[in-house]
LOLO-359582 format. One record per residue: x, y, z of N, C-alpha, C, CB in turn; residue in one letter. Coordinates in steps of 0.001 Angstrom, whole numbers, plus 500000, padded with zeros to 6 digits. Each point is the difference from the previous one (the first is absolute). Glycine has a CB too. Example, Ala and Ser with C-alpha at 12.3 -4.5 7.8 and 13.67 -1.06 7.14 Angstrom:
<atoms>
513190494310507800499110501190500000500900501200500000498108498827501246A501542502223498034500820501190500060499230501090500730501184499372497855S
</atoms>
This chain:
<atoms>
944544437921508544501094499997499034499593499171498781501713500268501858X498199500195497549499707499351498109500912499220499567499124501912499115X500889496872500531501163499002499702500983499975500804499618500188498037X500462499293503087500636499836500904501107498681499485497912501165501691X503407498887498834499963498891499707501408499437501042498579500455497305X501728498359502944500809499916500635500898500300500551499215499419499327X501377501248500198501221501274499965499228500954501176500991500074496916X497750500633502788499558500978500450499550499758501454499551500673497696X499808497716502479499562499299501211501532499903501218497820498360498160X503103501251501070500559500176500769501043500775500759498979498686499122X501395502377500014499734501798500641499168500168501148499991500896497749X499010499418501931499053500039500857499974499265500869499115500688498742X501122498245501472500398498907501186501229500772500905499442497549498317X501305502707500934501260500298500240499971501363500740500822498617497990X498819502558501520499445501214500922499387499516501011499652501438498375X499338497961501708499368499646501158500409499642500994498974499708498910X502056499072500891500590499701500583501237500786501097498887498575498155X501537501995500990500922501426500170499120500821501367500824500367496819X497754500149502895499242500536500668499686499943501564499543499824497845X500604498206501745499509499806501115501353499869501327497702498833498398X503323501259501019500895499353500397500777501421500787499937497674497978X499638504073501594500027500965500520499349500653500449500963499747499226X498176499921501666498455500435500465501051500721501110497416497851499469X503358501697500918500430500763501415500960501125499653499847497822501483X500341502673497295501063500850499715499163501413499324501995497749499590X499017503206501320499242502042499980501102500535499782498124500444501872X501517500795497344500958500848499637500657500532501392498731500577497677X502277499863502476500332500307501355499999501973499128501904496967501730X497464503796499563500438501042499699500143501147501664498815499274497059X502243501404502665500170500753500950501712500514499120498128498602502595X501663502466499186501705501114499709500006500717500138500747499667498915X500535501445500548499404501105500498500549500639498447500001500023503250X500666499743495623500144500393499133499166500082498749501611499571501237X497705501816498385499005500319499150499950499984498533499793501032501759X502090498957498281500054500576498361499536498448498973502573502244500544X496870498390498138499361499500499130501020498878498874498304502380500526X501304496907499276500940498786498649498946499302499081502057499052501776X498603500646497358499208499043499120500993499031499278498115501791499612X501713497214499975500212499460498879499065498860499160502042500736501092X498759499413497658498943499586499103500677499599499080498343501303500497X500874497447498745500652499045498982499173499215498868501479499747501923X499245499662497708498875499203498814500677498665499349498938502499499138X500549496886500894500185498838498801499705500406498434499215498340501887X501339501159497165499643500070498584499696499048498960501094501471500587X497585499212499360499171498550498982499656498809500405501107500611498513X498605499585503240500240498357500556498741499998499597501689499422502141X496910500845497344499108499414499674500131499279498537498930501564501648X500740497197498357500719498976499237498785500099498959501615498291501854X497303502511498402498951499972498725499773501121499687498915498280500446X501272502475500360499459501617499230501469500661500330496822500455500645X504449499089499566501276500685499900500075500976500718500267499423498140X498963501399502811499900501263501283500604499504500909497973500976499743X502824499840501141501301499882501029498493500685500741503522500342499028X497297498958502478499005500382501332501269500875500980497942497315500035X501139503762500333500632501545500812500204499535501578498404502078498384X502030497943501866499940500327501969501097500943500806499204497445500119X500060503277500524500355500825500773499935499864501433499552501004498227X501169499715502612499578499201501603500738501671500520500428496154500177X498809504623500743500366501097500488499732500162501440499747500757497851X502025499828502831500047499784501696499999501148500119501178498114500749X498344502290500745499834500925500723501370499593501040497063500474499507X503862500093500976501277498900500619500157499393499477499930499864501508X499656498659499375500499498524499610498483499895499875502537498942501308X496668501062498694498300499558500025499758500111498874499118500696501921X500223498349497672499309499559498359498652500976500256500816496853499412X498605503811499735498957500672500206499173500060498485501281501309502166X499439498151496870498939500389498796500855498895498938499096503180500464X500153496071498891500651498572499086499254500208498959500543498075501625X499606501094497128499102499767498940500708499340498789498642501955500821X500679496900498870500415499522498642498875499830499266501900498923500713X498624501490498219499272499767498630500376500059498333498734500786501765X500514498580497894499891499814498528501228501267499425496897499031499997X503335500898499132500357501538498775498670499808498976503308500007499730X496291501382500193498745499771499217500459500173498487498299500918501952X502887499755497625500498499778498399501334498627500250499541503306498932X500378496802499939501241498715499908501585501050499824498074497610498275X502686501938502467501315500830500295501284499317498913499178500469502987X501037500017496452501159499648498367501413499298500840499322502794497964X501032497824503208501288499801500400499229500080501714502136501231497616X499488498119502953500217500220501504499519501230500698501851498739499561X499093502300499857499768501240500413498740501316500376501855498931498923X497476500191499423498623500585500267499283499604500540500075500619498756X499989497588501900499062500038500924500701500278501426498505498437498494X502134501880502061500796500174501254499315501787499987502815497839499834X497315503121498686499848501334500577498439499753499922502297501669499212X496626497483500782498696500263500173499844499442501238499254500084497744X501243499077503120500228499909500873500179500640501089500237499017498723X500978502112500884500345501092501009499022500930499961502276499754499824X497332500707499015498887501160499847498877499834500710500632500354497952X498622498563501885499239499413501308500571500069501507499255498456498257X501624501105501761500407500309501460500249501185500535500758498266499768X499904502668499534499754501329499981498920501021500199501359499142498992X497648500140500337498507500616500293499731499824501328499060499512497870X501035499335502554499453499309501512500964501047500813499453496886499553X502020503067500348500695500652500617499712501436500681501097498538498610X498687501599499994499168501878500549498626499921500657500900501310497758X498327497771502196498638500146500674500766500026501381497938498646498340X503189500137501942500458500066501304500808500868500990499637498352499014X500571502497499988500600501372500275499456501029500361501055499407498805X497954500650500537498837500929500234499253499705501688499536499939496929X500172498360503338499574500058500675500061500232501507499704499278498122X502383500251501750500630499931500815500222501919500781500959497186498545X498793503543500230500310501234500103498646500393501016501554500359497449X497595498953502214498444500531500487500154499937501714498331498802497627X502503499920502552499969499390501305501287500341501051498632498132498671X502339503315500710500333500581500787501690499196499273497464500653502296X502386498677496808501354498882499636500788500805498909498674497431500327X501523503759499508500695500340498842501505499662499313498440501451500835X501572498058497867501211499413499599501094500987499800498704498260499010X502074501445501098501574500443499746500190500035499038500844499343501355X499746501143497785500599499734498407498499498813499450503668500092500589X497278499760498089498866498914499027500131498606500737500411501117497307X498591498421502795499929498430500154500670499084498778497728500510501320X502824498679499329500760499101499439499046498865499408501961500665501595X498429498933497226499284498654499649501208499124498919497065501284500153X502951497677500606501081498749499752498998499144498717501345499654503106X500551500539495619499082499234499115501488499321499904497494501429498618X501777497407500352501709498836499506500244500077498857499798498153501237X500031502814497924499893500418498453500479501470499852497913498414499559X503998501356500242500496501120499962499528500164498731501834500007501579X497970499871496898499235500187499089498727501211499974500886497575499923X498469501889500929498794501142500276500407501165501165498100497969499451X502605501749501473500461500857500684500644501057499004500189498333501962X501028501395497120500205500825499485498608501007498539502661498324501168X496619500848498956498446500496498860499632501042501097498675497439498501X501325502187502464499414501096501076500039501301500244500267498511500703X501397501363499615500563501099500318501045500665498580499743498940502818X500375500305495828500875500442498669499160500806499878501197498297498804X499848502504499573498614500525499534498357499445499265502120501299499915X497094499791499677498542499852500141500119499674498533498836501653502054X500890497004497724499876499348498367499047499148500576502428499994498486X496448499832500704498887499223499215500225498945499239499160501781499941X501674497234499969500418499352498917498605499314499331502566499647501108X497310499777497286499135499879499272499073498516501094501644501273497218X499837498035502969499581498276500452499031500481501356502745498204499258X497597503288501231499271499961501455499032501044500773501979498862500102X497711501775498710498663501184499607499084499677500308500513500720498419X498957498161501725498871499703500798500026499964501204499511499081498570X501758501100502218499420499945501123500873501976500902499646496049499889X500441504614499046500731501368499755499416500654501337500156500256497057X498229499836503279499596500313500928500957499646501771497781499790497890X502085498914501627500482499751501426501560499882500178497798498794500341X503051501441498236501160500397500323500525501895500382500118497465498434X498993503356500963499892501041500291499597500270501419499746500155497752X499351499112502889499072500348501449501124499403500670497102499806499695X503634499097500224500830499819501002501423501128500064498944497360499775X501634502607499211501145501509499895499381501087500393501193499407498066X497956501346501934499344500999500630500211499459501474498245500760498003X501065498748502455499706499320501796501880499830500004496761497909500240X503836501856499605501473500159500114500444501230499773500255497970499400X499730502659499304500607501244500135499199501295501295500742499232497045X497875500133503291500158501126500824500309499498501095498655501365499030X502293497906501707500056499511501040499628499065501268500399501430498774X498567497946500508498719499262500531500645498490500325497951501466498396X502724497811500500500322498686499561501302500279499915498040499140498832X502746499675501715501353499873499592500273498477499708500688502110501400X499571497169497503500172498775499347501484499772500935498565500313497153X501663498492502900501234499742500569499787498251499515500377502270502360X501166497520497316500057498515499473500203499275501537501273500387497181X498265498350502900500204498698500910500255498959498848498297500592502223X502410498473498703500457498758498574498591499760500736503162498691499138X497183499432499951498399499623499601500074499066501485499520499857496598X501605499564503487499658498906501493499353500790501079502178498508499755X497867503136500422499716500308500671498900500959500043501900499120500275X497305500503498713499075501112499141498382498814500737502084501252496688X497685499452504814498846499022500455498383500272498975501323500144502942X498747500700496146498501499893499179499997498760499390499707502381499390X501386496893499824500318498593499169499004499477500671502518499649499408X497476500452501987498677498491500272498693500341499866501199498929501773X498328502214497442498909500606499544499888499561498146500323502168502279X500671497637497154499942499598498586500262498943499280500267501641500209X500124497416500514500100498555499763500091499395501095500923500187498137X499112498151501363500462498860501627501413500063499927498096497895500081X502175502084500894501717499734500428500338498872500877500309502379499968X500955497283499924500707498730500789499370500445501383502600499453498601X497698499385502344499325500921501385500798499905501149497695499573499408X503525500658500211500946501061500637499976501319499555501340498333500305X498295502262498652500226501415498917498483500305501532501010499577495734X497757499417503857498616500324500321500190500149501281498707498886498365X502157500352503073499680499701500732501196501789500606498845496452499608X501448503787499702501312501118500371499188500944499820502318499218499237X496664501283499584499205500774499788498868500222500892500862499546498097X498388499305502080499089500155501040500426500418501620498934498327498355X502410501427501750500538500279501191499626501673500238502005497914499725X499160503356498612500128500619500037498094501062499529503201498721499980X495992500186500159498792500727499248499518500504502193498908497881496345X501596501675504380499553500168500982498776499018500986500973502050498663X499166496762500634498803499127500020500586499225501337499088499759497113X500492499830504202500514499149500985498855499271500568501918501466500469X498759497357499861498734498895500417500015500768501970500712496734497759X497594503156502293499445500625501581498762499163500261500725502701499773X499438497525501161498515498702500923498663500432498976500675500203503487X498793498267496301498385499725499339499349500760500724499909497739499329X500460502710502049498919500079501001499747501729499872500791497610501843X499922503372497008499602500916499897500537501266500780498454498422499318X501373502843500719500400500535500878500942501266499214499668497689501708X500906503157499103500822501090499048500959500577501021498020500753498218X503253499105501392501543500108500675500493501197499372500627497458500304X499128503413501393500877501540499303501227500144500320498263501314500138X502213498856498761501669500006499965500928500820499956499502498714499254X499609502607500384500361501408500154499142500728499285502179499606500331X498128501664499724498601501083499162500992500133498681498445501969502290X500580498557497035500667500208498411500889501374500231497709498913498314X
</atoms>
């Protein structure tokens, strides 16, 4: 790390710490329910030097966490909204790989998969009509690719408020009751150091 500096040392202390302190905790997965979810969210402008909101998405198979990701926004997002719908559009993509794959493996979905966002704002960009506005043409592609993947039935946006919107602990730090409620619902449970794998039912 290039100019490190106090601040940064002790982050890094601080994850670590975190790390070490969940060595005994696994995603729990099992069930018997197949159908597909997502949700997905964003912070805005929390990068305090280059002004880019960070994306996260987290997508269940049931209740089983099976596919996560946070990251950067690679343009800088003007408002809330636009970074919440680059957000979803990403998750959307992932969504359908998981659709596809689920289809491969004998799992075929029902209607469109659902994906939980906390930005009735973009929910309605989603599914209104098809405008380009000037402030948000740059990112026209991926507002078009996501309304398509909706209008043909693929994606279905659905609002969750935000207390209950579990991607948040993918786009910033939170109090850690918000964190400790989230990690509950991410599927994460503390199980013996000593290793091992607990079947709990077939998928």
């Amino acid at each position: 790390m290039h100019h490190a500096t106090d601040q940064h040392w002790n982050a890094v202390k601080l994850i670590l710490h975190y790390v070490q302190g969940t060595l005994s905790y696994a995603l729990e997965l099992g069930g018997t329910n197949a159908s597909l979810s997502g949700y997905s969210d964003a912070d805005w402008a929390g990068d305090v030097k280059t002004r880019k909101s960070t994306s996260g998405y987290l997508c269940y198979v049931g209740n089983a966490l099976v596919s996560w990701r946070s990251s950067k926004q690679t343009c800088v997002a003007v408002s809330t909204m636009e970074a919440e719908y680059t957000a979803a559009e990403s998750a959307s993509r992932e969504l359908l790989f998981l659709r596809d794959l689920l289809g491969e493996l004998g799992f075929e979905q029902d209607g469109p998969t659902t994906l939980y966002c906390d930005s009735q704002s973009a929910i309605s960009n989603m599914i209104g009509p098809s405008v380009v506005h000037e402030a948000t043409k740059h990112i026209g592609i991926k507002i078009n690719a996501l309304r398509d993947r909706i209008s043909q039935g693929l994606i279905k946006p659905e609002y969750i408020g935000t207390k209950d919107q579990v991607a948040d602990i993918l786009t910033k730090g939170l109090p850690r009751p918000a964190f400790e409620q989230f990690v509950n619902l991410l599927g994460l449970r503390e199980c013996s150091r000593r290793g091992g794998v607990l079947d709990i039912g077939n998928l």
